[in-house]
C-alpha positions in Angstrom: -1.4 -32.4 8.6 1.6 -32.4 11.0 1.7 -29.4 13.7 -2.2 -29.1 13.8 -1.7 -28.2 17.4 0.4 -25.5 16.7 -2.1 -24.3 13.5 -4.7 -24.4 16.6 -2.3 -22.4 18.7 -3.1 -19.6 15.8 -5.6 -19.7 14.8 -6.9 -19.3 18.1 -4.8 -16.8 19.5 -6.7 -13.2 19.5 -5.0 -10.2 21.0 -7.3 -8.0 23.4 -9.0 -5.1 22.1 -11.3 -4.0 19.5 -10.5 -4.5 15.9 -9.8 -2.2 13.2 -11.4 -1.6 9.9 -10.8 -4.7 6.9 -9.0 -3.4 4.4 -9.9 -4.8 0.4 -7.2 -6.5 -0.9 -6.6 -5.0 -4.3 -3.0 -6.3 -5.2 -0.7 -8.8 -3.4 2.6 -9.3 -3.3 4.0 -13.0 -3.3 7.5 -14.4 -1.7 8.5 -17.5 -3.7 11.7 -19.1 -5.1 13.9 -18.3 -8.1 13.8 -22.6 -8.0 10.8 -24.2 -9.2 11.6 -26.8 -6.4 11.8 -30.9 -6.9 8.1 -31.0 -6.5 5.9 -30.3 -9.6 3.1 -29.4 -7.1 4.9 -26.3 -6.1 5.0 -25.3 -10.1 0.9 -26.4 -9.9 0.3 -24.2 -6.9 1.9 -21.1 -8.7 0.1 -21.6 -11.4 -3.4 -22.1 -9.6 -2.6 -18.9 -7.2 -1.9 -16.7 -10.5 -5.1 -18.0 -12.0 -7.1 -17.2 -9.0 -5.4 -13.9 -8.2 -6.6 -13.0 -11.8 -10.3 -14.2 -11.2 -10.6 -12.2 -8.2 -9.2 -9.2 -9.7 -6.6 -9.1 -7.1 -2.7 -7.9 -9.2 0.5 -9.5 -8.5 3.5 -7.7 -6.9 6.9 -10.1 -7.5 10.7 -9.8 -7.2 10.6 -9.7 -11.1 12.3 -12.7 -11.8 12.0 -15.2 -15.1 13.0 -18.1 -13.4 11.9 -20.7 -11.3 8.8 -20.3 -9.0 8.5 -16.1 -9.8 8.7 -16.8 -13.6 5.9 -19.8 -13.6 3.2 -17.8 -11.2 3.7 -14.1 -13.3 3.1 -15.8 -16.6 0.2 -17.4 -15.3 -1.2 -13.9 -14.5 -0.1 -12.5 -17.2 -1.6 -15.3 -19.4 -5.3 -14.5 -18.0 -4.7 -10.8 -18.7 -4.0 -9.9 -14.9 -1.8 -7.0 -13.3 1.6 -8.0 -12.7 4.2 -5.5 -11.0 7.8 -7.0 -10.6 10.3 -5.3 -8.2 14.3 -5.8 -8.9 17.4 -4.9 -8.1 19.7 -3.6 -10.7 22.4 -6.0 -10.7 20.0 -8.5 -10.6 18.5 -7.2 -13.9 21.3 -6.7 -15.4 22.1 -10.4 -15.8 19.1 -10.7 -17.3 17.1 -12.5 -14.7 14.1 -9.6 -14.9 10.8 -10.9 -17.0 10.9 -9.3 -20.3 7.1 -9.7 -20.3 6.3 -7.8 -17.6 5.8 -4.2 -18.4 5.9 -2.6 -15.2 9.3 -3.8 -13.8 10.7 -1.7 -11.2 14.1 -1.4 -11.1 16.0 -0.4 -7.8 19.2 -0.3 -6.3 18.8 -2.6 -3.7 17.3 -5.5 -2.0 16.2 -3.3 0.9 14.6 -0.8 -1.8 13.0 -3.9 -3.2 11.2 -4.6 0.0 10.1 -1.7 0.6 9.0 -1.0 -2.6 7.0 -4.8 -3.1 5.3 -3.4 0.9 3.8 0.0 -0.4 2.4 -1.5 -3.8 0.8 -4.6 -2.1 -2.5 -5.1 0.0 -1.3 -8.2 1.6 1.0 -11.3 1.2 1.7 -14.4 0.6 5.1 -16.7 1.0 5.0 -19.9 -1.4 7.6 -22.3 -1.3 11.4 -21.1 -1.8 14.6 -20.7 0.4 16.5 -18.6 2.3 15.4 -15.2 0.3 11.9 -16.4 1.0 12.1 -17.3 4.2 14.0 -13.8 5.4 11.0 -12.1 2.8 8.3 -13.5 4.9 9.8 -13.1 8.4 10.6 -9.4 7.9 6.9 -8.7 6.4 5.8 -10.6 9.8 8.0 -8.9 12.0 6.7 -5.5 10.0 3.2 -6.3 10.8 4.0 -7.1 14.8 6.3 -3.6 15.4 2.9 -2.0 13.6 4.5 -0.6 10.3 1.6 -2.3 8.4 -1.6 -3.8 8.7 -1.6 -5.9 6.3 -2.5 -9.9 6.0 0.3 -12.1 5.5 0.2 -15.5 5.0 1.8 -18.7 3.4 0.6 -21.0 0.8 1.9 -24.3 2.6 2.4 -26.4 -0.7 2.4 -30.1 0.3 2.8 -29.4 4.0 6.1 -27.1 2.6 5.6 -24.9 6.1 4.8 -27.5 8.5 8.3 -27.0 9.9 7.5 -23.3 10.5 4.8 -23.7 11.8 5.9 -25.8 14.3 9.0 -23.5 15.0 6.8 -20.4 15.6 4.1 -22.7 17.6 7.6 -23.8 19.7 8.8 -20.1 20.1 5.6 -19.4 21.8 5.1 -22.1 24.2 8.8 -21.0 25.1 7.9 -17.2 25.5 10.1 -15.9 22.6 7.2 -14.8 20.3 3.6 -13.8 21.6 0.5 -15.4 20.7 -0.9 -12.6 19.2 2.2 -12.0 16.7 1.6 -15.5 15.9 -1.8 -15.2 15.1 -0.8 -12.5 12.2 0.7 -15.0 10.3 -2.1 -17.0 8.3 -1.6 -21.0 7.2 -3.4 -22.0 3.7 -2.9 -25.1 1.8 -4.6 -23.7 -1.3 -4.7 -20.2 -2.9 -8.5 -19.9 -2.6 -8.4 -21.0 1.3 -5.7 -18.9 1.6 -7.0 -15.5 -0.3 -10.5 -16.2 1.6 -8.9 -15.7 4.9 -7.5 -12.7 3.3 -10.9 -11.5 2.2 -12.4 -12.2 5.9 -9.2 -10.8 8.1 -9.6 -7.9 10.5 -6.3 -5.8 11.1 -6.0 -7.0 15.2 -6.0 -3.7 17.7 -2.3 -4.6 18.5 -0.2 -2.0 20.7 0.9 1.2 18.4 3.5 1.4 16.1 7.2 0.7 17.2 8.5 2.4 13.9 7.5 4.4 10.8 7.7 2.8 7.4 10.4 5.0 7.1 12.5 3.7 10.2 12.7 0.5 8.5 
């Protein structure tokens, strides 16, 4: 796929130092767009990540949305009987975009609450295709894991070579010295949900510098 040398750039960049103990992925929590996109693979992907999700007994943490990408991937969790959590901001739910078949909705008062809310309940993440929320979801989460707030996998589900720009971006930004290989290398590339919750299964938190800030600093 296009910017396999930047995918080699990652997934061959390792930081110095021992690793830290894996962590089991009980529940993740997914980035993805209030749009189900022109694309009905990106509706397929959704529907295939929610199905596996559920056979791996792994729950879903969401921006409780109805619509679009978030609406399609909870109902197919909830369809299979999994655990679905969804995270929302008032005013949000107020206009009636929260999924009335979700039980557990959490409401909050903002969309920094709601970030910070979807980080503690979740294991790890996962960015499928969406737009600019998505995007600033998934680049905050990263930027979380390289000041050492978490240590938790994140990863995108690269729907139909969705990500190929980022990934060439972030390979760019470190052949340029902006970003470090080793921040890099936190973010993991998957072109399916199984390839991409595998990688999950297998990842080692890196022995990265210690934290910058405290969850609570954020």
């Amino acid at each position: 796929m296009p910017g396999d040398a930047d995918e080699g750039v990652l997934r061959d960049a390792r930081p110095a130092g021992a690793l830290t103990q894996r962590a089991r992925v009980t529940r993740v929590c997914v980035f993805c767009g209030s749009s189900a996109g022109v694309d009905p693979a990106y509706a397929d992907a959704a529907r295939v990540l929610g199905g596996e999700l559920v056979r791996r007994r792994i729950g879903l943490v969401y921006g409780g949305g109805s619509v679009g990408l978030m609406g399609i991937l909870a109902d197919a969790v909830l369809a299979d009987g999994g655990e679905v959590i969804g995270v929302i901001p008032q005013p949000l739910a107020a206009r009636e975009l929260a999924h009335a078949g979700v039980s557990d909705m959490r409401i909050v008062a903002s969309m920094h609450e709601r970030k910070a809310l979807m980080e503690s309940l979740a294991d790890g993440f996962i960015a499928m295709p969406g737009g600019l929320g998505t995007l600033e979801e998934t680049l905050e989460i990263l930027t979380w894991a390289q000041l050492g707030i978490h240590r938790k996998p994140v990863g995108v589900l690269n729907v139909e070579g969705y990500y190929d720009g980022l990934l060439r971006l972030l390979g760019h930004a470190v052949r340029e010295g902006f970003v470090r290989a080793e921040y890099f290398a936190l973010l993991h590339f998957g072109d399916a949900p199984a390839e991409l919750l595998d990688r999950f299964a297998a990842w080692t938190p890196p022995a990265l510098p210690g934290a910058w800030l405290r969850p609570s600093q954020t």
